[in-house]
C-alpha positions as CSV (number, residue, x, y, z in Angstrom):
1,X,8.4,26.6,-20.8
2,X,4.8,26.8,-22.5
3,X,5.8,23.2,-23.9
4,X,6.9,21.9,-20.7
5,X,3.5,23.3,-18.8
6,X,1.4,21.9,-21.5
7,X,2.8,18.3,-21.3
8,X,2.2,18.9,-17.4
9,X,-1.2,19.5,-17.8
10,X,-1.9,16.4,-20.2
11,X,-0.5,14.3,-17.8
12,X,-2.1,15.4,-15.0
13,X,-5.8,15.5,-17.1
14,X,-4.5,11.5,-18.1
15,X,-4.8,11.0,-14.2
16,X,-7.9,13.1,-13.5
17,X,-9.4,11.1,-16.2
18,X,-8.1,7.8,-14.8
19,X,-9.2,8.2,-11.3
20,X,-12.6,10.0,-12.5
21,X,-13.5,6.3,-14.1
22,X,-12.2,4.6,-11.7
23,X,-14.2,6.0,-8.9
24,X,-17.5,6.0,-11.5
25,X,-17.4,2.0,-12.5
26,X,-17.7,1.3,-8.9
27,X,-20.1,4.3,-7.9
28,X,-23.7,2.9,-6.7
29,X,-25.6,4.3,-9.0
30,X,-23.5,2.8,-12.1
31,X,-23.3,-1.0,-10.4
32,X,-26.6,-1.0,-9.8
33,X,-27.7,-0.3,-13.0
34,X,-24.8,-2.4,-14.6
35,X,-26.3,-5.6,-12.2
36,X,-30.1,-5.0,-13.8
37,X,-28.6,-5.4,-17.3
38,X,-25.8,-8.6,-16.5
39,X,-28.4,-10.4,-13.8
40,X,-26.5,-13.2,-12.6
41,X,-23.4,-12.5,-14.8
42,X,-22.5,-9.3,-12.4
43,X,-20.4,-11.6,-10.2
44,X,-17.5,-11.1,-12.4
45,X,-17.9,-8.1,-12.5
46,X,-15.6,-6.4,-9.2
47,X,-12.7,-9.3,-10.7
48,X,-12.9,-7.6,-14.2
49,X,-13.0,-3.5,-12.8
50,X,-9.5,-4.7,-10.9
51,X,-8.0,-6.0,-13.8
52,X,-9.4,-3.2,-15.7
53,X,-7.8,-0.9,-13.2
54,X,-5.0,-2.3,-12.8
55,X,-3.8,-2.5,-16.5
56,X,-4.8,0.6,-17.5
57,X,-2.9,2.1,-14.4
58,X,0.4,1.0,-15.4
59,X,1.0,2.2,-18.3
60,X,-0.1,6.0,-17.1
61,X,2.6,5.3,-14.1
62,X,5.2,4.4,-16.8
63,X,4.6,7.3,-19.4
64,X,4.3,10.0,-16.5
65,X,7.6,8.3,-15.3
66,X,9.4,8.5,-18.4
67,X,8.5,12.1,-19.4
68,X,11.2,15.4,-19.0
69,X,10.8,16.6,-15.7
70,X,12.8,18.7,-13.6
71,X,13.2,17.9,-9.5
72,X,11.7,20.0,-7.5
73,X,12.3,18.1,-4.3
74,X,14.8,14.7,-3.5
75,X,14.4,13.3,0.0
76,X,18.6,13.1,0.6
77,X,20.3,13.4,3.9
78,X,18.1,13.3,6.9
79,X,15.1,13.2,5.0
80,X,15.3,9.9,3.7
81,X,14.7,8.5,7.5
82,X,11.4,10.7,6.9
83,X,10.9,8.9,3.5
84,X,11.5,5.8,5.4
85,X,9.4,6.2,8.5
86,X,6.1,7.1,5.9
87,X,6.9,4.0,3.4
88,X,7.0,2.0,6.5
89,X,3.7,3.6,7.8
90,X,2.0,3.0,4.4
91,X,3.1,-0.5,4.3
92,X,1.8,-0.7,7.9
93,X,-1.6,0.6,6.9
94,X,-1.9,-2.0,4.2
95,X,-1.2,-4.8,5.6
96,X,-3.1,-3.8,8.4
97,X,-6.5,-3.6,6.1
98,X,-5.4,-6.8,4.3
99,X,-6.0,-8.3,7.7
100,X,-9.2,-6.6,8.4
101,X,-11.0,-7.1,4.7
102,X,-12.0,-9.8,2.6
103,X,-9.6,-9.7,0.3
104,X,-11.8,-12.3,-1.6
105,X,-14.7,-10.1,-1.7
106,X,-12.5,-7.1,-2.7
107,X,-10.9,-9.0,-5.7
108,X,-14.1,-10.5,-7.0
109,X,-13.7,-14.2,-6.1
110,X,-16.4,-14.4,-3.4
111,X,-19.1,-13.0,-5.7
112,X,-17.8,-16.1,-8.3
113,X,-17.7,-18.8,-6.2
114,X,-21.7,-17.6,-5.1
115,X,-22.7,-17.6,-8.6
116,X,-21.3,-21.0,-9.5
117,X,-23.3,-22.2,-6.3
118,X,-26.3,-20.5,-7.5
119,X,-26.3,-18.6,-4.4
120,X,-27.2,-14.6,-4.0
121,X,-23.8,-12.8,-4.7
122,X,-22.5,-11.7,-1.3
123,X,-22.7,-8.3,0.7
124,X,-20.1,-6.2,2.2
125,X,-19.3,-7.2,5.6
126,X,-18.6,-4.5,8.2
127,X,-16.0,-5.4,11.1
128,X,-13.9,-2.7,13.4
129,X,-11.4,-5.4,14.6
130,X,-7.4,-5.4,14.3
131,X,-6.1,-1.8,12.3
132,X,-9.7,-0.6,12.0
133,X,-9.7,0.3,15.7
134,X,-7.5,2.8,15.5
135,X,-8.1,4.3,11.9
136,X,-11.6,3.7,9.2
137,X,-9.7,3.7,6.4
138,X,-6.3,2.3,6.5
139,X,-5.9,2.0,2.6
140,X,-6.1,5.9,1.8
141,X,-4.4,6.8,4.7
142,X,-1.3,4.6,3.6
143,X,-2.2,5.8,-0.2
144,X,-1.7,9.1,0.9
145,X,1.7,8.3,2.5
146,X,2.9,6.3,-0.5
147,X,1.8,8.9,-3.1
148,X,4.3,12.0,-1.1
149,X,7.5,8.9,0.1
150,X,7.1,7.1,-2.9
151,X,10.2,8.6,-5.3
152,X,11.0,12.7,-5.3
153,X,9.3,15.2,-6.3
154,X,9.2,16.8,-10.0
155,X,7.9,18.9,-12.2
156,X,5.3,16.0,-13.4
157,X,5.5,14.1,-10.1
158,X,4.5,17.2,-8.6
159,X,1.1,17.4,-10.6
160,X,0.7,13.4,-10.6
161,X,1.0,13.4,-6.6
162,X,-1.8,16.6,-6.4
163,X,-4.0,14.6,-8.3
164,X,-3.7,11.3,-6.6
165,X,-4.3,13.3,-3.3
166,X,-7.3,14.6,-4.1
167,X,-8.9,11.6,-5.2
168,X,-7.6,9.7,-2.1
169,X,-9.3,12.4,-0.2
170,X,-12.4,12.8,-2.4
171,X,-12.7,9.1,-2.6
172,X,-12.3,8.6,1.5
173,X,-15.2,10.7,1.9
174,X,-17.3,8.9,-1.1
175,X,-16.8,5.7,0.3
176,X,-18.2,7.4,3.8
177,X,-21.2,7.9,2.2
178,X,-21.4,4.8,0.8
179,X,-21.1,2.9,3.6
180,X,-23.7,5.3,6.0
181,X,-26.3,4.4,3.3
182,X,-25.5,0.5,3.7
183,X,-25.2,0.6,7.5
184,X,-27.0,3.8,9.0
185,X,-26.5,4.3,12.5
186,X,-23.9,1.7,12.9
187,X,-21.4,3.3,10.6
188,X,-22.7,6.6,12.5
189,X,-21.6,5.3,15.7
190,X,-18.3,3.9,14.3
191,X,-17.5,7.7,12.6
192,X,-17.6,9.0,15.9
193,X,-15.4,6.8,17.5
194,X,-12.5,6.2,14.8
195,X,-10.9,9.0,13.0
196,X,-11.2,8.6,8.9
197,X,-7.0,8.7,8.0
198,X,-4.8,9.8,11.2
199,X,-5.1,6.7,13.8
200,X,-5.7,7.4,17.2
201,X,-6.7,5.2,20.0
202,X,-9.8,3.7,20.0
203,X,-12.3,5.3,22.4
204,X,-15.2,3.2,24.3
């Protein structure tokens, strides 16, 4: 038993760890001293942090999937038309913000195709069309789905689904901050319209 909670705690300290540098190479403070050093060289820099990301995330997902657990929770019977109804909301809610975002600027290829013009790297641009009506961040809310419909819950699945929760959550509310220090009142105005993660209607 001591074993089996020890292993649980490693894995879940792996994911703390993962999402912790995750959330810090993208961070303001960090990219904007990262930019000051690289100069024009920066606009690779979003296209490397999700490869980086992306790489180092799969084998985490493959070692905490392959580890002794025991279920805690399997969604059989009815509860696999729950399962389905939240896979189908998460898939939904991304595609939804694929729609809505650059998907160039998100994956770095904007910024690249400015600095081989020799043209300032690109901003973030703000829209509230399409899925972003209804809900401001689309991607964590369908995270959140994903990370509870996505498989059953274990002993390690259990610990690996807390942690992914918290920095969906944690990281929601960052990236709120973020974005009220880029856009001020706009942003403001657009908080108090559209709920963060449970769509509603969108109120004029």
């Amino acid at each position: 038993m001591a074993e089996s909670g020890m292993m649980i705690a490693v894995v879940a300290g792996l994911w703390v760890l993962w999402c912790a540098l995750h959330s810090l190479l993208i961070s303001r403070p960090f990219t904007g001293w990262l930019q000051k050093r690289l100069g024009g060289n920066f606009a690779w820099y979003r296209l490397v942090y999700v490869a980086v990301s992306s790489l180092t995330l799969l084998p985490l997902f493959l070692y905490s999937l392959h580890l002794p657990q025991q279920m805690l929770f399997a969604w059989d019977g009815p509860g696999r038309v729950v399962q389905a109804l939240l896979l189908g909301y998460a898939l939904f809610m991304f595609l939804g913000g694929a729609r809505e975002y650059d998907m160039n600027y998100f994956l770095g290829l904007r910024q690249i195709k400015a600095w081989r013009r020799g043209e300032s790297l690109p901003e973030f641009s703000f829209t509230t069309n399409g899925i972003l009506r209804y809900v401001r961040h689309p991607w964590y809310s369908g995270g959140l789905a994903l990370v509870w419909a996505g498989g059953p819950v274990t002993t390690v699945s259990l610990a690996v689904k807390s942690v992914l929760t918290g920095y969906l959550l944690v990281g929601a509310v960052l990236e709120e901050r973020k974005l009220v220090a880029a856009l001020g009142a706009r942003y403001q105005e657009y908080q108090r319209q559209v709920p963060m993660l449970i769509p509603r209607s969108y109120r004029r």
